[in-house]
Structure formats: C-alpha cells, structure tokens
N, C-alpha and C positions, 0 to 999 in steps of 0.2 A: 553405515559404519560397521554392520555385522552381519552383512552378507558375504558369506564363503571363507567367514575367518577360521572355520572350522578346521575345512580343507586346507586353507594354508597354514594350519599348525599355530595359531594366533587366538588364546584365549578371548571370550568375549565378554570374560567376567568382569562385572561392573559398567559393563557397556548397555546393559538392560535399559528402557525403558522406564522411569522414575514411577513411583505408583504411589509412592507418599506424598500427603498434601501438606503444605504449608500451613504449619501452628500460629496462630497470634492469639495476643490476651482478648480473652471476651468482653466486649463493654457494657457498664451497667445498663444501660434502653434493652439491649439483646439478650443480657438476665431477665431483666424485667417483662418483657415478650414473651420469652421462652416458661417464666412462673405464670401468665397469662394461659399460656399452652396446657402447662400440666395440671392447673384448677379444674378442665375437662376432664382432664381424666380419674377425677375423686367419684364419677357418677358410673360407677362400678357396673350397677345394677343395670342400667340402661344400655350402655355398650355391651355387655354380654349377651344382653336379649337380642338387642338389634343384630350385632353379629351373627348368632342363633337361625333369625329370623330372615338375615339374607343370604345364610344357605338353605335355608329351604324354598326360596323364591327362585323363578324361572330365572331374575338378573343371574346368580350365580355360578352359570353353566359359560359364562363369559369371561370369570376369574382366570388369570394365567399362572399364579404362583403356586394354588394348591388350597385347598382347604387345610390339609394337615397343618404346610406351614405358617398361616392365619392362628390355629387354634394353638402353637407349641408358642407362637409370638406373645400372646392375649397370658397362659397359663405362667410362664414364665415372668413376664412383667410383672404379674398380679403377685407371685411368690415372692421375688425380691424387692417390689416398692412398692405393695399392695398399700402396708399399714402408711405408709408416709404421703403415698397420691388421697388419700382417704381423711386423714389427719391434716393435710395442709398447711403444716407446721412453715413458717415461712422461712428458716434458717435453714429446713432438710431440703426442703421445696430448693431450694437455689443451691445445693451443693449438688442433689439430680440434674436441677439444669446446665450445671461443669460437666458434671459424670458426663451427661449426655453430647455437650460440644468436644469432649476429652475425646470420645468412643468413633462420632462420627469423622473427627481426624484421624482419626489412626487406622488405615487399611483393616479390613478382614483378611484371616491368616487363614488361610486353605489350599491345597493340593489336589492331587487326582483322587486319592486314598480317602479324602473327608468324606463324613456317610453326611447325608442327609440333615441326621437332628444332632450333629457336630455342627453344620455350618448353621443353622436354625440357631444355635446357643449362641455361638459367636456373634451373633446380631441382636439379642434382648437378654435378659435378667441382668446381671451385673455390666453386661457388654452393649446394654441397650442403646439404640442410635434413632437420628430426629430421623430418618427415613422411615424406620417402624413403624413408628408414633404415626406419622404423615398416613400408612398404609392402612392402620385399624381405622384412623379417620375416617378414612376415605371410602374404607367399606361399609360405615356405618353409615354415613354420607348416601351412598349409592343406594342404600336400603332405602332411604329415607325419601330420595328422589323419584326409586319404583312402585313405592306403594304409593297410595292415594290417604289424605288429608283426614279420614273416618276411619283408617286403622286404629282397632284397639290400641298400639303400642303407642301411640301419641298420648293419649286418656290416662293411660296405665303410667305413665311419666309425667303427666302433666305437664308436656311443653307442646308448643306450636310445630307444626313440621315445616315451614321457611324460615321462623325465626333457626330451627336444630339445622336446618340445614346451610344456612349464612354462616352461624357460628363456625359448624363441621370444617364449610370450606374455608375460614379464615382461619382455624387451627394447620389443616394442611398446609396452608399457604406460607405460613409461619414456618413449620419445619421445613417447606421445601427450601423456603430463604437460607436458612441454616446450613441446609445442606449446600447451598451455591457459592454463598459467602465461604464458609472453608474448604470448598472446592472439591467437595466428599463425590467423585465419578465413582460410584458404585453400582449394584445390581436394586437395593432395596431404593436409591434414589428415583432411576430410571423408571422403579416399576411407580413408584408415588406420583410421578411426574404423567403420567401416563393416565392413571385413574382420577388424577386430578382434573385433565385437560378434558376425559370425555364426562366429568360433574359440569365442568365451564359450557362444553358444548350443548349440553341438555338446558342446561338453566339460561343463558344469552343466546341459543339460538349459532345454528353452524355459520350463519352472514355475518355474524358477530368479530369487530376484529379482536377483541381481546383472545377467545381460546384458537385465534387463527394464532394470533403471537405464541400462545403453549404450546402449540405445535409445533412451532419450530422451534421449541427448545428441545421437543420429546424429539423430533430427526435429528439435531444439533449434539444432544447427549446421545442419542443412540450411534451416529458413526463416532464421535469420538470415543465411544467405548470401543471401535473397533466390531462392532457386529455387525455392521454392511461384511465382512468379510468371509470366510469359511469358520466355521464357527465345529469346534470340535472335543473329545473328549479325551486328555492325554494328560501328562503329570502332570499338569498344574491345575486344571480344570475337569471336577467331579464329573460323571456322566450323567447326575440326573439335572445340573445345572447347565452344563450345556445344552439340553435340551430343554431347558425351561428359556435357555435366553433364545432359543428359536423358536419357539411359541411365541415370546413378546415379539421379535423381530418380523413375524407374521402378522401379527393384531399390528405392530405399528405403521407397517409399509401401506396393508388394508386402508386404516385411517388416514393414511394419506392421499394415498388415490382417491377413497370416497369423496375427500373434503375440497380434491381438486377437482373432480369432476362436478362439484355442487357445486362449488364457485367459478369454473370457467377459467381454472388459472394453473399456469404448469407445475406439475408435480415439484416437491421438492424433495422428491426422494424417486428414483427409477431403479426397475428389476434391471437395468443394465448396464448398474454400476452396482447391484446388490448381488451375493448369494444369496440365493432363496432356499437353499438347501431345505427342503422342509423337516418338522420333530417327526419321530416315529409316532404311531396310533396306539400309545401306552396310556393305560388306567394312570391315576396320583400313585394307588398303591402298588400298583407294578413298578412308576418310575423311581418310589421313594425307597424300596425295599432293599434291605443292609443284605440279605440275600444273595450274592453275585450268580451265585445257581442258577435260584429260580429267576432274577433277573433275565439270566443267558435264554431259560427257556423260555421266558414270556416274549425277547425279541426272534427268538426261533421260530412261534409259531404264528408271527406274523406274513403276511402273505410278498408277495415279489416288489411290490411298492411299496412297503410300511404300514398297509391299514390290517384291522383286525379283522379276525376271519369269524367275530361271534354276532355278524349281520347288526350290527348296530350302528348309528350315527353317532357319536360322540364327540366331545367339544374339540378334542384335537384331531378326528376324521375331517372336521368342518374346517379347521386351520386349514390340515393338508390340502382340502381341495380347493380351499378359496386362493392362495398363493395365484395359481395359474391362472385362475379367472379372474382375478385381478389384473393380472398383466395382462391379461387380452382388455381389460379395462383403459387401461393407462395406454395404448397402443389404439383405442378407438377416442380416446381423449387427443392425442398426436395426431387422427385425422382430422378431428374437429378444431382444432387450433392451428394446424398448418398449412401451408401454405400451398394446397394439391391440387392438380389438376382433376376433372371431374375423371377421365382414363386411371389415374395413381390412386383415386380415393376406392375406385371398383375394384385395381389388382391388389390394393392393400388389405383392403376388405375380405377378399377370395382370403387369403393367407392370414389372417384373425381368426373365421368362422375354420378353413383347417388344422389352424393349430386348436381352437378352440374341440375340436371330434376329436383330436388325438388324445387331446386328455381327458374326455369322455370315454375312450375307451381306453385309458390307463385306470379307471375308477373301477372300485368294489361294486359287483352286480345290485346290490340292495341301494347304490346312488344312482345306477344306472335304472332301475326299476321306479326311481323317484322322476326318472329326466320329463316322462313325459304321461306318466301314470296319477293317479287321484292319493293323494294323502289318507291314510283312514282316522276320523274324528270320532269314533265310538271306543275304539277299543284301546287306544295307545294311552301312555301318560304325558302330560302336559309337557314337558321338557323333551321328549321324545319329539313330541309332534312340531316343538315349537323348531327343535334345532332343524327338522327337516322341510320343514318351511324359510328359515334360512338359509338352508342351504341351496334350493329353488328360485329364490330370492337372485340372488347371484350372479346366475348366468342370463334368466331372463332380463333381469336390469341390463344385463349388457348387451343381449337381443332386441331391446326395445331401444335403444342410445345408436345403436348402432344401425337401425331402419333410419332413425330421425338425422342420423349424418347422412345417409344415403337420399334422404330424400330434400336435402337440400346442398346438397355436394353435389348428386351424380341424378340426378332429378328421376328416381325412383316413383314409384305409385305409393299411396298409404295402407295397400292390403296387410300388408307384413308388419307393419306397425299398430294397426286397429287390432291385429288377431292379437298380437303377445299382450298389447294393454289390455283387450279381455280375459285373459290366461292371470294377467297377475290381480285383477282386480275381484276375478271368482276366487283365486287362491285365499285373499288376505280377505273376504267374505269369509266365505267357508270355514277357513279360519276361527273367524267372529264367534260362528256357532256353539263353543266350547265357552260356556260360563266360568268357566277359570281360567280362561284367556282374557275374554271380553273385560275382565273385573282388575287386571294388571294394568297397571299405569306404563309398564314398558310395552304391553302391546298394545297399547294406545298411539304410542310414539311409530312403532312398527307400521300402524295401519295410517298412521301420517305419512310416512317416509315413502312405504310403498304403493300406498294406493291412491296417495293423491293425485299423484303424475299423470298413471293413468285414465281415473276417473275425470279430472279434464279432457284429457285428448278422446275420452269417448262421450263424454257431455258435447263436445263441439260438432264430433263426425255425427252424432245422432242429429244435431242441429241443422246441419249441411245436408243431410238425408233428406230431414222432415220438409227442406226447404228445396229438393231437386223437382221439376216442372210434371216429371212422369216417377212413381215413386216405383222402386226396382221390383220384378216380383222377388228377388234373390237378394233382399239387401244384406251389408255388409256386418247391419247390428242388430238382430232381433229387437222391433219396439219395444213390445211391452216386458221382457226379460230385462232390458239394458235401464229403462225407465224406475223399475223395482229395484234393481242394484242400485244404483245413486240415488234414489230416495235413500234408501239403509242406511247409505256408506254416508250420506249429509248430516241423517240423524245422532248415527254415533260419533262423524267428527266435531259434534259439539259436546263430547264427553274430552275434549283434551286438558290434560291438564293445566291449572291455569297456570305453573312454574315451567313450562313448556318453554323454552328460547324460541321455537317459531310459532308461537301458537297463533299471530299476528297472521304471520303468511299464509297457513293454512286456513284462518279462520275469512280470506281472501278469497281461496279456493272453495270452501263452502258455500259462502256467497254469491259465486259465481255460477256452479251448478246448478245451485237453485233456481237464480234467473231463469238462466237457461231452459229448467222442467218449467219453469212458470210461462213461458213461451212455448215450449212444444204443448203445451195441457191445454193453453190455453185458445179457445177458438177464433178461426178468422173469419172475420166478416167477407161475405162475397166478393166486397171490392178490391179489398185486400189481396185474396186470390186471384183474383180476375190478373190485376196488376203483376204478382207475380208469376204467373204463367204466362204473360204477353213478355213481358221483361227479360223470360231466363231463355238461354240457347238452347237451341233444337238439338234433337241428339237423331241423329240419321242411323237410318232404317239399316237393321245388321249390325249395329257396332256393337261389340263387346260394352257390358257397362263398365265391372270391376276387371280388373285383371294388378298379377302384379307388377307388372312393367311398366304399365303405361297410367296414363292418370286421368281417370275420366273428366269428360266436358266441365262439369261442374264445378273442379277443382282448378287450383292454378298451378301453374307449370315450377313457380317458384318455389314450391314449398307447400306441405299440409295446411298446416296453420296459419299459412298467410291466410288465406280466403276469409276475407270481412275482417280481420282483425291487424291490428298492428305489429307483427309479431315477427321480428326480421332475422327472421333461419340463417338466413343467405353470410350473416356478418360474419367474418373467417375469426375475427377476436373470440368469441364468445364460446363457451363449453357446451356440450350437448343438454346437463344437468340447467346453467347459467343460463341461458337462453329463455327457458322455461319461466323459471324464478323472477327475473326481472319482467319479461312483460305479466306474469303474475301479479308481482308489486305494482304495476301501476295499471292493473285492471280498472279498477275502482273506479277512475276518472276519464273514461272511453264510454262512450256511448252505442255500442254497435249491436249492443244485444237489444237495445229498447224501443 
C-alpha cells in the first residue's frame, strides 16, 4: 500500500505499519503470578552478587546487550521500587504489577537521535517492563547454570543452586507469558526470549523437545520483528541499537543452524532468505558513546571488513566471523539431507571449502594466525583464550561434518576425517590444561560438545587399527598418544554437570570409550589372534595402506563407521551431527565391542 506513493505525490501518513498493541484488563490469576514474580525480586542482595559475578565469568563474554545496559536496568529499578520490591507491601506490590503490564503495552518511544541511556530509561525505573525483569532473571539464571554447586555464592545465600535455578526459570517464564499475552514484539522481549531458550537448552538437553519449541518462537519473534531484513541506522532507529539487533540476529541464526545440525532436521531459519549484514567490531563503550565524534573515529579506524585493528578477538570479531561459517554450515547440512547424487555432493563440496578460503582470507591476520597455529595457554587470559578457541571451534566442526558427508555420500577415505577429530580433540585437551578453564561448568559443557564427537570417532579408528591383520608401520593414530588422550578426556567427562540436559548422552559416550580402551589394553589370547589373522583379508604386496581417496582393505566401502557397528551413514534423512547421536543412544544395547 506504500510503495512509491511518494513519487506519485500521495502521502503515506497513517499508512504505517501499527506498532501498538492491544490493551485489555489484567485478570486477577495474572496479578497474582505477576506478585508471585516480584517477591523474587525483594532478595536484593543476592541478585546484585550474582549479576556481579557473571560478569566476571568467561559465561559473560556471550551477552549481546551490553553490560552497561544490564547494570543502568538493575540501578534504576533499585532507585524507583527498591523500598517497595523489599517491603512486599502487598497493595504496592500489585499496583507495580499494573505499572508493569501498563509499560509493557505501550511501545518504547525512540528515534535516530535517542542516545543510549535515554532508550535504557525508557525500559526500567518508572517505565519498567516484564521483558527487563525476564533479562536480570535470566542473567542470574545463567550464572547460576555456569558455575558449579560448591560456589561460595550458593552458601553466602543460603539457597540450593537447582532449587535458584527452577525458581529463576519460572520467574522468566512468567514474564515472557506477559509479554506474549499483550503482545509486547519489542527488542527487550526478543533478547529475554532468547536467554531463556539457551537456560532450557542447557538444563533438558538440546534432543529435548521443549527448548526445540523456544526456538522457534525465538526465529518466529525474530522475523516478525522484521530482522531477517536489512537492518540499519536512520531516523527512527539509533545506531548503536541497530547494531545490537545484528549481534542477536547473528547469535540467533548460529543457534539455529547448531541445533539443526545436532538434530538432523532442516533449518528454520536460512542465510538465503536472511541479511546477514554482519555488527561492526565495536567495544560496548565505543558503541554506547553519546560522543558522535569519537564514535565516527572509533568506526574510522576500523579496518576494510569491520574488524578492529588492536589484534584482538573479541565477542563481536567472533560474531563477525562465525556468520559465514555458519552458512557454509547450513549448506553442508543441505548436502547431508538432500537428495545428491554422489558427482553433486563432490561439486557442491568444491564450492563450500571455496567459499569457505574466501572468507579466511577476508579475516584479520591474528584469525588467520589462529587457523592453523597452536593457541598460547601460559600467557593469555582466560576469556582471551576461551573466545579463540571458539572461534577454532567453528570451522573445524565444519571440516569434520563435512569429511563424514563425503565419506558416505561420495564414498571418500577417513584420512581427512581422523586428522581434524585429532586437531579438535588436542585443542579441547590442551585447553583442559588451564585450571580456570577446567573448574568452569561451561567448559565442561564445551569439552562435551566438542570433544565428544571426536573422541568416538578416534576411539573406534584406534579399534579398527588395533584389529588390522599387519599393523601399519605409518599408522593413522599414534597408539600410545591417542590411548593417553581418551584416558583424560573419560576422566574429566565424568566431571559433567549433573543439571547437564545431555549429560545422559554423553555419559553414553564415556562408557563407550572405555570399553573400547578396556579392549585394546586388554590382552589376547593366542587363539584369539591366530583367529583373527586367518579371518582378516590380505592386503597385497605394494598397495598403498592409508591414502585419502581411497579406503583401505579393512574398511568398508559404505562408510567409516559402518565397520562392525550399526551405524547407517548411508540414510539420506539423517543430519551429519543426528546420525552420530542416535546410534550413540542406542550404543548401550549392541554387542560388538564385547
């Protein structure tokens, strides 16, 4: 209705797009919820700490809003309904929870011109909204999830950390209702809806279907806001808000691809129906500065892509460059689910791995110096270390997904695929080594996520080795290096947390390994060998053992991990991540190792 009415001289006023939501009277059950909500927040003392205490936690470095605007949310609150959330007067207590359904109806009023801690006010002390509430939650929440059960801050409060953490998420859950039910599509919902879904994923487990349903409310509210689209900075929309909603619009798309590539099921969100325009590589305090100056100059002295020129990784360098490598994610997830000829899965692959070097060499040299170089664990700080190990993370995941398409797509060798699962399995080791890594509960999670994968698939190829008729003088896995690595990695995945959602799956995958060492350690009787050297094929004089094209004798033509196992590569339904997971899950009741 209001395309090109400009040009033809036809005002469009009043033609806008409605942004108001529809008012109705609050019913007493939703007062009564909502005074349910705000009795959490009379525990002052504890929410301040915890907030405190997960910005100084490596979780932190993940936040998309800002620290500032967390801390102007928390100060403000406290100013205006400090003594009454404190008091619990139950008359003032429920005229807050009108305030608060009053505020969340009613748009936030902003323009190009709003600075910063103009739009920050518009959303707490007097103008406070259940999206806010839902966000401090959830950060406390998040703290609560990364630390482990013997943190002083549990003792120092005297509460349980699953009992604070149930509560947390059912205070969130409360306000997010609030916000669905008056229909409040704003930016503070989005981001609540968002930090909610990855508490649900952490606590039930990513196979879980409930935070698969939050998910697609977090893609559902995200295009209806309109941010699948170009996303920019002009009179109506501040500059340093449009770049914050391309930060989330990055973390959200990420989550999506992750969660579809772990469960084998198509995206519901694609780079090619999205801008991905990605945020510039601004500090909080460069993007948040009332400054337009120094603003100008802090994007001026950014380099030709956006990233910053002071050699550092930073949580929005890590946005910027995961965008792409995600979509070359989502693009090796469309080989694995469709329908390709073995010829289409190879040329589509060629054009993956080079679009995948072009953006390697669109990257700042200090990412570039990470692609293929040793992390340093002595001298960095923890956050430093941790984001660059995420950022590694990344593309090998996707190097490793995309051997295991090829090698049951386009019937590839498993050279290619044994080297990167040892590359990610020494990284997320090595890793290990830093006693303030090893003591966080989210890199616990981290050394689940990454290292399990591959620590199977080299528990297995070690197994298939130990069992070849002539053993290589060149094999594929150093014995007794690969045998000491999954000892480690067994021991410490029995540190996972028990609030873990997969802690079930993984604790699968331990047991499996183990086996498995418990087999190769363990000695065979004469007969035994006799048997298996009469039994196994001959490998004729001159042949190549390993190479990577082709698949030696000992393996099978179908696929790595078919050999001895049940494990059906070949199914065109299944994701490259799903594949994995389920014959996982029903490890336990196969006999083949024994």
């Amino acid at each position: 209705m209001t395309e090109d009415l400009t040009q033809l001289g036809i005002t469009s006023s009043g033609l806008e797009r409605a942004t108001a939501v529809h008012k109705k009277p609050i019913s007493c059950e939703r007062i009564a919820s909502g005074c349910r909500v705000l009795s959490f927040l009379q525990h002052r003392a504890m929410i301040d700490r915890g907030i405190d205490l997960f910005f100084q936690s490596t979780e932190c470095i993940h936040i998309h809003c800002g620290e500032f605007i967390v801390r102007q949310w928390l100060s403000q609150l406290w100013f205006a309904h400090g003594e009454i959330l404190l008091s619990q007067n139950p008359e003032q207590i429920r005229q807050l929870c009108r305030l608060l359904c009053e505020n969340t109806a009613t748009p936030q009023v902003f323009d190009g011109c709003t600075t910063a801690r103009q739009w920050i006010s518009s959303a707490t002390g007097k103008h406070i909204r259940w999206g806010v509430i839902a966000m401090i939650a959830n950060y406390l929440g998040t703290y609560a999830m990364v630390t482990n059960s013997s943190d002083p801050f549990f003792q120092e409060f005297n509460v349980d950390r699953k009992s604070l953490l149930d509560h947390i998420v059912e205070v969130s859950d409360v306000c997010i209702g609030f916000c669905r039910e008056i229909g409040a599509l704003d930016d503070a919902y989005i981001w609540a809806l968002f930090e909610h879904y990855n508490i649900t994923k952490y606590t039930k487990g990513e196979a879980c279907y409930t935070p698969y349903c939050f998910g697609a409310e977090v893609n559902s509210a995200f295009v209806a806001m309109g941010l699948h689209q170009e996303i920019k900075a002009d009179s109506q929309v501040p500059f340093f808000l449009a770049e914050l909603r391309k930060r989330l619009r990055a973390m959200i798309y990420t989550a999506e691809i992750s969660i579809a590539t772990f469960l084998g099921r198509p995206p519901r969100l694609s780079h090619r129906y999205i801008n991905l325009e990605p945020p510039l590589d601004l500090t909080d305090s460069q993007l948040f500065s009332e400054d337009q100056e120094e603003l100008s100059v802090s994007i001026a002295q950014l380099d030709e892509q956006g990233y910053n020129r002071d050699g550092e990784i930073s949580h929005v360098s890590w946005i910027r460059s995961s965008i792409n490598f995600m979509a070359r994610r989502e693009d090796i997830l469309e080989l694995s689910l469709g329908n390709l000829t073995p010829d289409e899965v190879l040329q589509n692959a060629d054009i993956i791995q080079r679009k995948t070097e072009e953006h390697w060499g669109a990257l700042p040299q200090v990412m570039l110096n990470l692609r293929d170089g040793i992390c340093g664990l002595e001298n960095q700080r923890v956050n430093e270390l941790h984001f660059q190990n995420v950022f590694r993370q990344g593309p090998q995941a996707n190097s490793l997904l995309l051997h295991r398409v090829l090698m049951r797509k386009a019937g590839m060798g498993p050279a290619g695929l044994i080297n990167m699962a040892r590359t990610i399995l020494s990284d997320v080791m090595g890793l290990y080594k830093r006693v303030e890594m090893s003591a966080a509960t989210s890199f616990i999670y981290f050394l689940a996520v990454h290292g399990l994968r591959s620590a199977v698939i080299l528990a297995i190829e070690l197994l298939k080795q130990e069992q070849l008729p002539v053993y290589p003088n060149e094999p594929l896995l150093p014995r007794s290096r690969t045998i000491q690595d999954l000892c480690i990695f067994t021991t410490q995945l029995s540190d996972l947390d028990p609030m873990f959602g997969d802690r079930e799956l993984c604790e699968k995958g331990r047991k499996l390994i183990s086996r498995i060492l418990d087999k190769i350690l363990s000695p065979l009787n004469t007969a035994d060998r006799l048997g298996q050297i009469s039994s196994a094929p001959r490998q004729q004089p001159g042949t190549n053992t390993f190479t990577n094209n082709t698949v030696h004798n000992a393996y099978r033509l179908d696929g790595y991990l078919t050999d001895g196992l049940n494990y059906d590569l070949s199914a065109p339904v299944l994701g490259p991540d799903h594949a994995f997971r389920l014959w996982l899950e029903n490890v336990d009741g196969q006999d083949w190792i024994l």
